[in-house]
N, CA and C atoms as a LAMMPS dump frame, in Angstrom:
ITEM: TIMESTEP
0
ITEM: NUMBER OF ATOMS
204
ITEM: BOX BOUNDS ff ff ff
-5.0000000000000000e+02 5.0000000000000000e+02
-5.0000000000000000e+02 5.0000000000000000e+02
-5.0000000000000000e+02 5.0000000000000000e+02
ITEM: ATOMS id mol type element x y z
1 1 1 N 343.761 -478.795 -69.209
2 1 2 C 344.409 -477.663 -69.818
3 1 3 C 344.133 -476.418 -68.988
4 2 1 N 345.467 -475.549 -68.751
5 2 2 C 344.965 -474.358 -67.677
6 2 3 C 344.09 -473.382 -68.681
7 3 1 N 343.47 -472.705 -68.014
8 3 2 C 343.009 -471.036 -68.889
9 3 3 C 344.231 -470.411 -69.74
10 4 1 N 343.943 -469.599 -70.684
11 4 2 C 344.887 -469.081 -71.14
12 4 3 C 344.971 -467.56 -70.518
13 5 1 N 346.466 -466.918 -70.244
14 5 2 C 345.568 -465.528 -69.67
15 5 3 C 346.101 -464.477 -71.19
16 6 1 N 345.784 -463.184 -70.593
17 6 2 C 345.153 -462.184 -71.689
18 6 3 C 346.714 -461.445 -71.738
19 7 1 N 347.694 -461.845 -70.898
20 7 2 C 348.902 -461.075 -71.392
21 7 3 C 349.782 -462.517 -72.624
22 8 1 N 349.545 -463.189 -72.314
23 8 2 C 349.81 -464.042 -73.316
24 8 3 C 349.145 -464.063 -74.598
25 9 1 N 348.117 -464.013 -74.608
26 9 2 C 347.335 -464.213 -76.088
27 9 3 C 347.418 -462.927 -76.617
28 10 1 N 347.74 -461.782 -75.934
29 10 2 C 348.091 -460.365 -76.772
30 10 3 C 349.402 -460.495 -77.479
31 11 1 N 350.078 -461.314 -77.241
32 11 2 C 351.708 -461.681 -77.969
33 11 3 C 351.297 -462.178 -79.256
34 12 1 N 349.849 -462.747 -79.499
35 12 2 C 349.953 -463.917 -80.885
36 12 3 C 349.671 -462.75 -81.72
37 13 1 N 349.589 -463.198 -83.231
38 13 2 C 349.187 -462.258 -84.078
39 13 3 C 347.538 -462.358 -84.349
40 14 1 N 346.938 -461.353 -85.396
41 14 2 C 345.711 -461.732 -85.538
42 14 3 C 344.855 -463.07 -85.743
43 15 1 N 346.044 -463.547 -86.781
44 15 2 C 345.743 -464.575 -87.587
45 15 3 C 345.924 -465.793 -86.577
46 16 1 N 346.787 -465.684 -85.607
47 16 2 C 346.659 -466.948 -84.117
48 16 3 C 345.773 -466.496 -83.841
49 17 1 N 345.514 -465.612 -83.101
50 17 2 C 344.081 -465.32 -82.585
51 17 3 C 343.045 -466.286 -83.151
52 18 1 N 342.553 -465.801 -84.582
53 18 2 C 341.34 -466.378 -85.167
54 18 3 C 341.377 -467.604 -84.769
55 19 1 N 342.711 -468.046 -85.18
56 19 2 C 342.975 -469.693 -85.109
57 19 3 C 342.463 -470.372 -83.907
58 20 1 N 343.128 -469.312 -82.846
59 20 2 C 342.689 -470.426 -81.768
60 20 3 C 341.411 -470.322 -81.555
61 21 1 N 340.737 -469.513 -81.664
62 21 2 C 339.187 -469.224 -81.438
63 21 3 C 338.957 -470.129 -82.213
64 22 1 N 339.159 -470.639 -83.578
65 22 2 C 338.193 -471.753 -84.166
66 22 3 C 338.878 -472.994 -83.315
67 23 1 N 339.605 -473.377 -83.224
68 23 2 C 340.154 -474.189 -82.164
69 23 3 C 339.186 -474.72 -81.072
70 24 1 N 339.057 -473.546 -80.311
71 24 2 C 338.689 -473.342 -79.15
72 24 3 C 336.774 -473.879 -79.518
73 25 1 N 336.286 -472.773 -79.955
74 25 2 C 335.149 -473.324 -80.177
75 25 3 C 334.515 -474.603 -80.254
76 26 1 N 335.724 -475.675 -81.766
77 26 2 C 335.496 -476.997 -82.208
78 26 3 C 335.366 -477.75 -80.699
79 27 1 N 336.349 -477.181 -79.754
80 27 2 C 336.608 -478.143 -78.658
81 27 3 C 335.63 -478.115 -77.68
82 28 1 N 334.678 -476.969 -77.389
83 28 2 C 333.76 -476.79 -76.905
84 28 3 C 332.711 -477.436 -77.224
85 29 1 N 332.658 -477.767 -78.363
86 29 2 C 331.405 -478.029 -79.042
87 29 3 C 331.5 -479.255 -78.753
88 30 1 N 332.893 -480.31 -78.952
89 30 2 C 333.297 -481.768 -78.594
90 30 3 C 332.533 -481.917 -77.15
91 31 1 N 332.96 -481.115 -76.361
92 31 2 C 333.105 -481.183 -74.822
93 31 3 C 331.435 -481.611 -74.587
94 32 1 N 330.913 -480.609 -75.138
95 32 2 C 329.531 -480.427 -74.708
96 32 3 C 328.752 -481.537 -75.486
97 33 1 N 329.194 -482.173 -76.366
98 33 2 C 328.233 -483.332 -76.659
99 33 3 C 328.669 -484.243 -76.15
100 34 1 N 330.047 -484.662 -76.008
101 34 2 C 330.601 -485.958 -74.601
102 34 3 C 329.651 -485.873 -73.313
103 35 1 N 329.491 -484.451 -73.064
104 35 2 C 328.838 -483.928 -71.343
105 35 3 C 327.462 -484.744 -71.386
106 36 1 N 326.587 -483.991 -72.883
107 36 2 C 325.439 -484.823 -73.086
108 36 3 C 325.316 -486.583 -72.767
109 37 1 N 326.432 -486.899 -73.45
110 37 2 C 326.313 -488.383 -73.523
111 37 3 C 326.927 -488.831 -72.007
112 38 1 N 327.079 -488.201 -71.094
113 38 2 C 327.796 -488.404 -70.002
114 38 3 C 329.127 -489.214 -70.541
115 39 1 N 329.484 -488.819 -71.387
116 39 2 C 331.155 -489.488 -71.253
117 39 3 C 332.637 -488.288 -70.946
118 40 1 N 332.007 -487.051 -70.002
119 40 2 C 332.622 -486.191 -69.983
120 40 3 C 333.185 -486.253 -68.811
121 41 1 N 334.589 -486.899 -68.082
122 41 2 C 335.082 -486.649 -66.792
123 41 3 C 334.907 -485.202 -66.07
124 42 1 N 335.574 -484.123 -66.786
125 42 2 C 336.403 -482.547 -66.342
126 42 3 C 334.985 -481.952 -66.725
127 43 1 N 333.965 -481.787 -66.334
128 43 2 C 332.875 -480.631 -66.536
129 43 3 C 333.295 -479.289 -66.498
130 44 1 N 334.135 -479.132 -65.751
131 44 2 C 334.943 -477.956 -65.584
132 44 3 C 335.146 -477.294 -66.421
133 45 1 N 335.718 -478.044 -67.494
134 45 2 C 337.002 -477.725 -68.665
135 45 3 C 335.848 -476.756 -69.761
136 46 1 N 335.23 -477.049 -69.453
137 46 2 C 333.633 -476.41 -70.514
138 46 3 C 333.683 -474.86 -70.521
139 47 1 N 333.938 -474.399 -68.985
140 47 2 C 333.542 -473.084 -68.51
141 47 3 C 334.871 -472.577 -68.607
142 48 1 N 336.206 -473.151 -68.435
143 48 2 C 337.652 -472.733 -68.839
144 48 3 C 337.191 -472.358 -70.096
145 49 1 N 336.57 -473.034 -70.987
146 49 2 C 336.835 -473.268 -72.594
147 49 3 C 336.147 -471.893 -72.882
148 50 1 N 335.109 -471.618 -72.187
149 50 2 C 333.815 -470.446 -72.916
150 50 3 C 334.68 -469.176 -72.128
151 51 1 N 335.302 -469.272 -71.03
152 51 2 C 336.096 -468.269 -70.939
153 51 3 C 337.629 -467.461 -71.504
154 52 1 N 338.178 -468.937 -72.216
155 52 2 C 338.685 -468.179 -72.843
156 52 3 C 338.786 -468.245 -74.228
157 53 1 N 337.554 -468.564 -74.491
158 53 2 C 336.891 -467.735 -76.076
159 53 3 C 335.93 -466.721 -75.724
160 54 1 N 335.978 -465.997 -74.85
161 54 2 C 335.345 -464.698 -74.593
162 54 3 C 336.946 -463.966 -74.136
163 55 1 N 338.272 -464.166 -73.819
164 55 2 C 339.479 -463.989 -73.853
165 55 3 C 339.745 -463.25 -75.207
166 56 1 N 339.516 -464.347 -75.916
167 56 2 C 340.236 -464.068 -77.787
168 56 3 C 339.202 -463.27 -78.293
169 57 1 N 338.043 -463.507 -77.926
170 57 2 C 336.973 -462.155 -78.525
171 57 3 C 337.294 -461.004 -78.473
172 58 1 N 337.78 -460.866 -76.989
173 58 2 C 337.796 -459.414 -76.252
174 58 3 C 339.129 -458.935 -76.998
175 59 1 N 339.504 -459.958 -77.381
176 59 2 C 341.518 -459.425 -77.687
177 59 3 C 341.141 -459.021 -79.123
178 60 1 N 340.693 -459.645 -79.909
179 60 2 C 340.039 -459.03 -81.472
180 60 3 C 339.433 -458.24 -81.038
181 61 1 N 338.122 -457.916 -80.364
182 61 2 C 337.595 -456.572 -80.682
183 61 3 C 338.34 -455.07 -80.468
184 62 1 N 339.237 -455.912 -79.069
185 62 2 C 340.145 -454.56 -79.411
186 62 3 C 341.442 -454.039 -80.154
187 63 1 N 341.666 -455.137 -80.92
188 63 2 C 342.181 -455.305 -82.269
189 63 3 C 341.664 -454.301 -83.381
190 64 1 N 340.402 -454.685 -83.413
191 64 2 C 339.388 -454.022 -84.346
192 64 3 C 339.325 -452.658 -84.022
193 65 1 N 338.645 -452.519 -83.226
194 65 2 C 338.772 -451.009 -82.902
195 65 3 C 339.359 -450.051 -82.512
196 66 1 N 340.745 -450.483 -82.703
197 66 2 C 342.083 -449.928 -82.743
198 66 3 C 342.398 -449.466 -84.213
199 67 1 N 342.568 -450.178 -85.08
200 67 2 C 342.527 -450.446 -86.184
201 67 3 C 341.817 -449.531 -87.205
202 68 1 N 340.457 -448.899 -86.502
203 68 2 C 339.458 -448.52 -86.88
204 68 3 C 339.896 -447.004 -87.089
C-alpha cells in the first residue's frame, strides 16, 4: 500500500479522518505482531503505517485548532 499524502487526506471529513486513524493503527498493531512472529514479508510497510498516522494526527490537530 503507497503512503497516503496530506493533500488528499485534507479532502476527507473529520469523521474519515478518525476512521482511518483507527484503521490505521489496528493495522499497525497486526503488522507488528506478524514482524514479532517473523511472519512479516514488507517490514517496510510498518514505518509507511506510523507515518501516516502521524499524517491524520497532524490533519486533526489542525482541525482542532482551527476550530478553537
Amino acid at each position: 500500500m503507497k503512503a497516503r499524502k496530506a493533500t488528499d487526506l485534507k479532502e476527507l471529513t473529520t469523521e474519515e479522518l478518525f476512521s482511518t486513524l483507527r484503521e490505521s493503527e489496528e493495522t499497525l498493531v497486526r503488522h507488528r505482531f506478524q514482524k514479532a512472529l517473523s511472519q512479516l514479508q514488507d517490514t517496510a510497510y510498518i514505518r509507511t503505517l506510523r507515518k501516516d498516522i502521524a499524517r491524520l494526527k497532524t490533519i486533526i490537530g489542525e482541525r482542532a485548532t482551527v476550530g478553537v
